[in-house]
PALUMVO-932218 format. One line per field, with one value per residue: residue number from 0; residue in one letter; x, y, z of N, C-alpha, C, CB in turn. Coordinates in pm, whole numbers, plus 50000, padded with zeros to 5 digits. Glycine has a CB too. Layout:
BEGIN
nr = NUM:...
rest = a:...
n_X = X:...
n_Y = Y:...
n_Z = Z:...
ca_X = X:...
ca_Y = Y:...
ca_Z = Z:...
c_X = X:...
c_Y = Y:...
c_Z = Z:...
cb_X = X:...
cb_Y = Y:...
cb_Z = Z:...
***
This chain:
BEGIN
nr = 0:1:2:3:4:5:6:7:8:9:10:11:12:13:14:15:16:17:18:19:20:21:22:23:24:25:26:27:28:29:30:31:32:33:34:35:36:37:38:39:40:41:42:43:44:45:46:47:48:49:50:51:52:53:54:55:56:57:58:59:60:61:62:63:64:65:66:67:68:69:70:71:72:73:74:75:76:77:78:79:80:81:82:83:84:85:86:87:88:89:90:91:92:93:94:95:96:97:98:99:100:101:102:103:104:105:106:107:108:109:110:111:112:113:114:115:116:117:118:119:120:121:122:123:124:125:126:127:128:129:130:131:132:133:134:135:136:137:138:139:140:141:142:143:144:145:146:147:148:149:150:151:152:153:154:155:156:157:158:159:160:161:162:163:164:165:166:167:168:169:170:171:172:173:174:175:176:177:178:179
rest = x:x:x:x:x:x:x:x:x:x:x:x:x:x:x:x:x:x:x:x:x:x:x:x:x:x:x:x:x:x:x:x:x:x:x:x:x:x:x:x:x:x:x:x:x:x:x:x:x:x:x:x:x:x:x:x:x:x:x:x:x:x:x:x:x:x:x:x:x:x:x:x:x:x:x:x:x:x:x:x:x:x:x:x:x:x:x:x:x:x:x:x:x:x:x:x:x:x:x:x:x:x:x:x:x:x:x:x:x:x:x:x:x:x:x:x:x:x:x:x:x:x:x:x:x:x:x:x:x:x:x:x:x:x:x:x:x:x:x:x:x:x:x:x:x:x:x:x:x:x:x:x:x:x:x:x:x:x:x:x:x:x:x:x:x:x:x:x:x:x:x:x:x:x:x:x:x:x:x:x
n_X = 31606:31731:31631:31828:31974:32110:31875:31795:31875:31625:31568:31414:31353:31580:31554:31264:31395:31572:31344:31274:31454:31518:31281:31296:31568:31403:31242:31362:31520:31308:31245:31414:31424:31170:31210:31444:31251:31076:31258:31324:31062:30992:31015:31099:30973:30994:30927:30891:31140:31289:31144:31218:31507:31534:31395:31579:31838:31698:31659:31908:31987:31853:31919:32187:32156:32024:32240:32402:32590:32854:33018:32921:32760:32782:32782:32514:32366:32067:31961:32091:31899:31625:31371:31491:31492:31272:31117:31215:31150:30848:30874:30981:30777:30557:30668:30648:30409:30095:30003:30022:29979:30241:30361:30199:30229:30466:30458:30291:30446:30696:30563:30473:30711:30805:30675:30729:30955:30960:30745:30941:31159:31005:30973:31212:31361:31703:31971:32141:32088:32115:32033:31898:32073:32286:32572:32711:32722:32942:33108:33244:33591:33573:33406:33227:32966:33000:33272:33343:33379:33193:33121:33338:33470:33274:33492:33402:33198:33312:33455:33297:33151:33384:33407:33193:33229:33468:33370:33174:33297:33496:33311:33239:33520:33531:33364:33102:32727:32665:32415:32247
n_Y = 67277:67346:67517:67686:67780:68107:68327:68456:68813:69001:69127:69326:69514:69660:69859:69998:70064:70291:70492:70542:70681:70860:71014:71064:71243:71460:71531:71672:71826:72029:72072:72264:72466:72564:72636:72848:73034:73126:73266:73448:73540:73607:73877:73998:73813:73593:73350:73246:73325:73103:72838:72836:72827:72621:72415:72435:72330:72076:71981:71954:71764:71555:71529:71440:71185:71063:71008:70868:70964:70865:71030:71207:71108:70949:71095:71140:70883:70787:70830:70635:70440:70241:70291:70516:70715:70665:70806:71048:71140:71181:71370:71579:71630:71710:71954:72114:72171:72461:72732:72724:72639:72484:72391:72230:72026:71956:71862:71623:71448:71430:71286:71060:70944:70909:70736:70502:70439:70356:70153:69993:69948:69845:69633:69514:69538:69631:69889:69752:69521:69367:69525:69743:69927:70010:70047:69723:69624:69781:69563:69627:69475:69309:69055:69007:68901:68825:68756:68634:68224:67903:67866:67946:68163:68478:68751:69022:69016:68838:68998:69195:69018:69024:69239:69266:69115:69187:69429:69347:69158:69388:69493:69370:69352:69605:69596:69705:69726:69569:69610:69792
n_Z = 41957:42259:42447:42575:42411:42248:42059:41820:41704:41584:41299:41211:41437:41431:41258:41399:41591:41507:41384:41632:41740:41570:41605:41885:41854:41671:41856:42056:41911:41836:42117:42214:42000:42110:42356:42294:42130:42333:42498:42350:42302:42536:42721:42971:43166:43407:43437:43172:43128:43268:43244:42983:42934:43045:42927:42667:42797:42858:42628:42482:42634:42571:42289:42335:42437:42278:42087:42189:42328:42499:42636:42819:42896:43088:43280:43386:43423:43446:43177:42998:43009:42890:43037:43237:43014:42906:43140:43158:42868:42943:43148:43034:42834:42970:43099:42905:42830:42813:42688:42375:42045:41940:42159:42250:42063:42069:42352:42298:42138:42268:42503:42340:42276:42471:42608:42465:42486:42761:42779:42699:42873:43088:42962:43040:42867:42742:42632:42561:42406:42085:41798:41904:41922:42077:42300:42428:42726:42941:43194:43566:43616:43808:43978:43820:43663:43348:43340:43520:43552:43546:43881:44008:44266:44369:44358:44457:44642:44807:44936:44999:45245:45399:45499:45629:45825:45943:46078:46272:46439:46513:46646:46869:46967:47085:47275:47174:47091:46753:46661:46789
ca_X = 31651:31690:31586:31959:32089:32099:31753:31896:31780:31499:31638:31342:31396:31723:31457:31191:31502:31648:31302:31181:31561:31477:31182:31325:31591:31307:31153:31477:31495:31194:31236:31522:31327:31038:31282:31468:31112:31008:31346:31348:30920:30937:30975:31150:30869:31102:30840:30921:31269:31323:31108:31283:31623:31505:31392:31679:31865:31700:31648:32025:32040:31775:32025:32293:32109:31992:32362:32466:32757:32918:33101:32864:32571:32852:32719:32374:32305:31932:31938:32137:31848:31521:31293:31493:31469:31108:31076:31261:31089:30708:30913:30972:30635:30506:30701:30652:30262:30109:29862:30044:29962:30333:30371:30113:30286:30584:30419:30235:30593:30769:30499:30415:30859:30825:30555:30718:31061:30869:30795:31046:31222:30851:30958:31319:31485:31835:32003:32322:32060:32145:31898:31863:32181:32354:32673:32741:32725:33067:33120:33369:33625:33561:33328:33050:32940:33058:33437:33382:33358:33101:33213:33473:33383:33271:33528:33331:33107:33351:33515:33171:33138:33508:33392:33094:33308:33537:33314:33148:33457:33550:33207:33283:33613:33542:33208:32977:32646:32658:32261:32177
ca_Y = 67381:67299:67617:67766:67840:68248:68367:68543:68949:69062:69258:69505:69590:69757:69974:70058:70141:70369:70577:70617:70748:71004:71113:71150:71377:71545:71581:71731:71968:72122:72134:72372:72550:72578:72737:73002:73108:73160:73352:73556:73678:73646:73998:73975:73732:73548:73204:73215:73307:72987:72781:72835:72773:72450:72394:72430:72226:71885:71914:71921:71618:71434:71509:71351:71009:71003:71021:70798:70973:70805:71079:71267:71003:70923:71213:71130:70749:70734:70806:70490:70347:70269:70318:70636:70789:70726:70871:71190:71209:71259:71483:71710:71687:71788:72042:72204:72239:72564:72737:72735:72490:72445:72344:72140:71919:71916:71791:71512:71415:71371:71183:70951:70858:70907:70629:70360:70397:70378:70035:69937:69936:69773:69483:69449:69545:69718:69911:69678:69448:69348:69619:69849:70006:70084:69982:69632:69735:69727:69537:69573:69339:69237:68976:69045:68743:68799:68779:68454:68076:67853:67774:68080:68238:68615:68845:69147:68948:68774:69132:69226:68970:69002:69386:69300:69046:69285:69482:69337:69166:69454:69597:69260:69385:69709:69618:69752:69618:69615:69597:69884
ca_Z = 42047:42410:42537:42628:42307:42217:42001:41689:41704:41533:41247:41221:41555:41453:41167:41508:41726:41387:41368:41725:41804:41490:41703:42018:41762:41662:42012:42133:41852:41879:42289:42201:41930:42146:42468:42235:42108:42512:42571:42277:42339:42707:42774:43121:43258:43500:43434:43045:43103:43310:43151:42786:42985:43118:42755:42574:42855:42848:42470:42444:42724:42490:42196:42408:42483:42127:41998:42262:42372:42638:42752:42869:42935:43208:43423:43336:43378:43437:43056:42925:43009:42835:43203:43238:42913:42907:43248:43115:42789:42988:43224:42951:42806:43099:43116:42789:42857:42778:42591:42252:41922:41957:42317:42301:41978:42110:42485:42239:42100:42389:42561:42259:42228:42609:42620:42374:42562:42911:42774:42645:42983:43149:42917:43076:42746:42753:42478:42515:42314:41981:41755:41985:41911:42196:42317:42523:42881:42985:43354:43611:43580:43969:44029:43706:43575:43212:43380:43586:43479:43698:43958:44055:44395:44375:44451:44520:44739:44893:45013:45095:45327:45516:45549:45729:45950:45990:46121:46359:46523:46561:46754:46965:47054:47142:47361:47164:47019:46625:46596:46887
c_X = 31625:31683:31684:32071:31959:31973:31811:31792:31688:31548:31543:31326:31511:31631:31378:31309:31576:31484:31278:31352:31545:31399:31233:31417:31509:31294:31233:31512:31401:31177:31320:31500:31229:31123:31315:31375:31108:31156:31335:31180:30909:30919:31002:31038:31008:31060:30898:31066:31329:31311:31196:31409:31606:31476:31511:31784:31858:31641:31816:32029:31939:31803:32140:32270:32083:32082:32405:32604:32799:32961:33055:32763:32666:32821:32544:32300:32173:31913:32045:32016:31693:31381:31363:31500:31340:31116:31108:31141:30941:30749:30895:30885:30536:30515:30689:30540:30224:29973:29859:30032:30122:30402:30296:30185:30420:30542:30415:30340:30668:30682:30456:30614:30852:30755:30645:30863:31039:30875:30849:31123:31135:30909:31126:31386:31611:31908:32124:32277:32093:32000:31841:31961:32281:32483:32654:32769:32870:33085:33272:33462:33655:33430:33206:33061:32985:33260:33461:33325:33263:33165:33312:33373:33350:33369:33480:33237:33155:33421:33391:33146:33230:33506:33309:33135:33349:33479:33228:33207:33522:33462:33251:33382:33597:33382:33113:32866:32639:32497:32203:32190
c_Y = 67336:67420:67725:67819:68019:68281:68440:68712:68945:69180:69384:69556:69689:69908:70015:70182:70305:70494:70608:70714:70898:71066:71178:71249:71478:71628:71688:71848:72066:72145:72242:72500:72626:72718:72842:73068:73190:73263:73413:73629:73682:73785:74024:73925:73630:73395:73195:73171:73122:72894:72720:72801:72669:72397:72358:72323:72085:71882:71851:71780:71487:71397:71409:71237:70974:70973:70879:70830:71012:70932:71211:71217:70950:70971:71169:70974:70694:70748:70700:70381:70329:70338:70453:70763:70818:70808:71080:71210:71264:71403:71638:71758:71737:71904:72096:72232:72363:72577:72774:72585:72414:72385:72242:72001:71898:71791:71614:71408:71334:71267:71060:70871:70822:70755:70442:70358:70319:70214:69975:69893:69859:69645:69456:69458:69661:69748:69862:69553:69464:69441:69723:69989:70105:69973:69845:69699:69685:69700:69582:69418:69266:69200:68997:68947:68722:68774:68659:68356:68071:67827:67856:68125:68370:68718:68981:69089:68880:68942:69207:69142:68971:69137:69351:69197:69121:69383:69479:69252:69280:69562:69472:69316:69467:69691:69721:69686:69668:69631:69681:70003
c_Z = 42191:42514:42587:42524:42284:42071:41918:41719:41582:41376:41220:41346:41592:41336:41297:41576:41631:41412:41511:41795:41745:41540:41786:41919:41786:41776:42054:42062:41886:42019:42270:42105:42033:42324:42376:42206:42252:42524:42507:42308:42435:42757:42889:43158:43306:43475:43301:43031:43145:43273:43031:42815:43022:43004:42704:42652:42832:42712:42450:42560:42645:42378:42226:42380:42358:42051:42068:42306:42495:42701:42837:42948:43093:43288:43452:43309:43349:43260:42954:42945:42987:42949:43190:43163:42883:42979:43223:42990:42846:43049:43129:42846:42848:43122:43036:42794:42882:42708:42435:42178:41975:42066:42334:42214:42030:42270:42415:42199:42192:42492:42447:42238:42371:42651:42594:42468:42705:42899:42725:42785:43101:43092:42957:42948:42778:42618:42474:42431:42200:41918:41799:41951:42038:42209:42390:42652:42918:43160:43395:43588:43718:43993:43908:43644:43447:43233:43431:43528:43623:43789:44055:44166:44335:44433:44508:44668:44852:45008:45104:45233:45431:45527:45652:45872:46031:46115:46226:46463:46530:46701:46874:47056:47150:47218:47330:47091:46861:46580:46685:46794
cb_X = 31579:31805:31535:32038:32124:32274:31648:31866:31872:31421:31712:31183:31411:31940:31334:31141:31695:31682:31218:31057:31711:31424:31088:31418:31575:31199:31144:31600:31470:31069:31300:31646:31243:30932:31428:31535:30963:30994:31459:31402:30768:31044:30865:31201:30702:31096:30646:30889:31342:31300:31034:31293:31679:31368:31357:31739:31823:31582:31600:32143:31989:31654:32081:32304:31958:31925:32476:32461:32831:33056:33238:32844:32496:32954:32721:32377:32334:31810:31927:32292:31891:31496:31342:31543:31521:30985:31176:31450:31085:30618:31077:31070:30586:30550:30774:30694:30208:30231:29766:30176:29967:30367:30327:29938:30288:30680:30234:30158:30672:30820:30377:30299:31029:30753:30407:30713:31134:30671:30763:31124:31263:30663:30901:31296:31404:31940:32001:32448:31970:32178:31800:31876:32123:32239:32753:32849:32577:33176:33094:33342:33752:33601:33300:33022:32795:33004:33484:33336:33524:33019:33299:33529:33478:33175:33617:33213:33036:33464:33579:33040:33113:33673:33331:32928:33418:33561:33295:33064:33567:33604:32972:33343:33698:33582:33226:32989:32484:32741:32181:32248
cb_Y = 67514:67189:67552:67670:67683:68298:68430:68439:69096:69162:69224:69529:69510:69646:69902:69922:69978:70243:70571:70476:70675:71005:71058:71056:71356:71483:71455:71637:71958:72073:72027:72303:72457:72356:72677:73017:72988:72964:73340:73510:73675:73595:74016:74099:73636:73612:73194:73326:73437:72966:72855:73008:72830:72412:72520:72587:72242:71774:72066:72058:71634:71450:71633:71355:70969:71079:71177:70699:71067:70691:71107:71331:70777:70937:71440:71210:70679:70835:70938:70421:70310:70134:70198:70635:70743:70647:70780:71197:71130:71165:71449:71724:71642:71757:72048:72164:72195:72582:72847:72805:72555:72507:72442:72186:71954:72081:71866:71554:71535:71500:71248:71034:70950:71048:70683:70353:70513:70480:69987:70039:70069:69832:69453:69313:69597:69644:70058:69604:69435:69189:69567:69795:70083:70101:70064:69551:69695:69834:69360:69584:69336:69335:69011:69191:68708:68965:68900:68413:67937:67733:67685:68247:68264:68633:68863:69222:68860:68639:69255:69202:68890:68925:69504:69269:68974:69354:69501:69331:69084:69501:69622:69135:69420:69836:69649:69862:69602:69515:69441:69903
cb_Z = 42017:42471:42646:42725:42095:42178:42078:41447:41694:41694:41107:41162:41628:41352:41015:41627:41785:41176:41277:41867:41772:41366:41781:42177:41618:41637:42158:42147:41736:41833:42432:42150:41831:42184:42555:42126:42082:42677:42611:42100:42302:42817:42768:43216:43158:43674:43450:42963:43198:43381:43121:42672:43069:43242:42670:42539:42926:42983:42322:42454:42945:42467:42175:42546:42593:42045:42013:42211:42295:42620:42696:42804:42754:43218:43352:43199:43453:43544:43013:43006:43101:42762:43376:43284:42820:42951:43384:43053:42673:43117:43272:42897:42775:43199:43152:42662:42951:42714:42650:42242:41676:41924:42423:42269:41825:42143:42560:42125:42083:42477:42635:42072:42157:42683:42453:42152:42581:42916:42777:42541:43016:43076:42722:43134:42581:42846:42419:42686:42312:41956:41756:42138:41820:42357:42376:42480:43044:42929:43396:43733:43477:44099:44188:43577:43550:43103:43493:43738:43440:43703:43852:43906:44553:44428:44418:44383:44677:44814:44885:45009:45291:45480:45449:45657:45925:45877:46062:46335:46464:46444:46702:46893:47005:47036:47507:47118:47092:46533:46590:47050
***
């Protein structure tokens, strides 16, 4: 091996990626469980009501990411991605804190899937990896390295650069300073 050929995946990494997705599931169920509870005994408390609506919310957005479906995760990018899925799952263990058994397992939940995603994204992994189960990240087809050979200029980069020409031939013209 001379160091540049492709590392074959891991195939129990596609079994890890299969149960901790069933968690977050889980997690996301029971966030939505755990809100309707709070709206149905709140009792007009205005804290419960909100609460249990914010509940039921990012359970269904933790259903989303767990399905993977694009056509919603479109609105919602920080969760395509392992760093921002952790970052959500503490969020909403955080947020479920309380002084019920059930608030508290659910908190534990979401911070223990919240945790392993967290690093997962610490170690620079992406779910367009092989095992992970996520799609291939799809690039523009302007200037993204999976589109050009060696060697090919950048066209995005190159446009970037005859903007910022542009641009300051044009503060030139008009006598003004581009860096005041």
């Amino acid at each position: 091996m001379s160091g540049n050929e492709p590392v074959a995946p891991v195939k129990s990494s596609s079994k890890w990626m299969t149960m901790l997705r069933a968690a977050g599931a889980i997690c996301g169920c029971f966030s939505i469980a755990v809100g309707l509870y709070q709206l149905i005994t709140s009792v007009l408390n205005p804290r419960s009501i909100i609460n249990g609506a914010y509940q039921i919310i990012f359970g269904l957005l933790i259903l989303i990411a767990e399905a993977r479906w694009s056509g919603l995760l479109k609105h919602f990018k920080f969760l395509t991605h392992f760093l921002g899925l952790g970052l959500f799952y503490i969020f909403v263990g955080g947020l479920v804190l309380g002084g019920e058994w059930y608030q508290y397992a659910e908190a534990i939940l979401c911070l223990a899937v919240g945790s392993v995603y967290l690093l997962l994204g610490v170690a620079c992994r992406t779910m367009a990896e092989p095992g992970f189960g996520g799609k291939p990240v799809e690039h523009s087809k302007y200037g993204e390295p999976g589109n050009r050979k060696a060697g090919q200029p950048d066209p995005v980069q190159d446009l970037k650069k005859k903007a910022a020409h542009a641009a300051v031939d044009h503060a030139i013209e008009s006598g003004t300073n581009p860096f005041a």
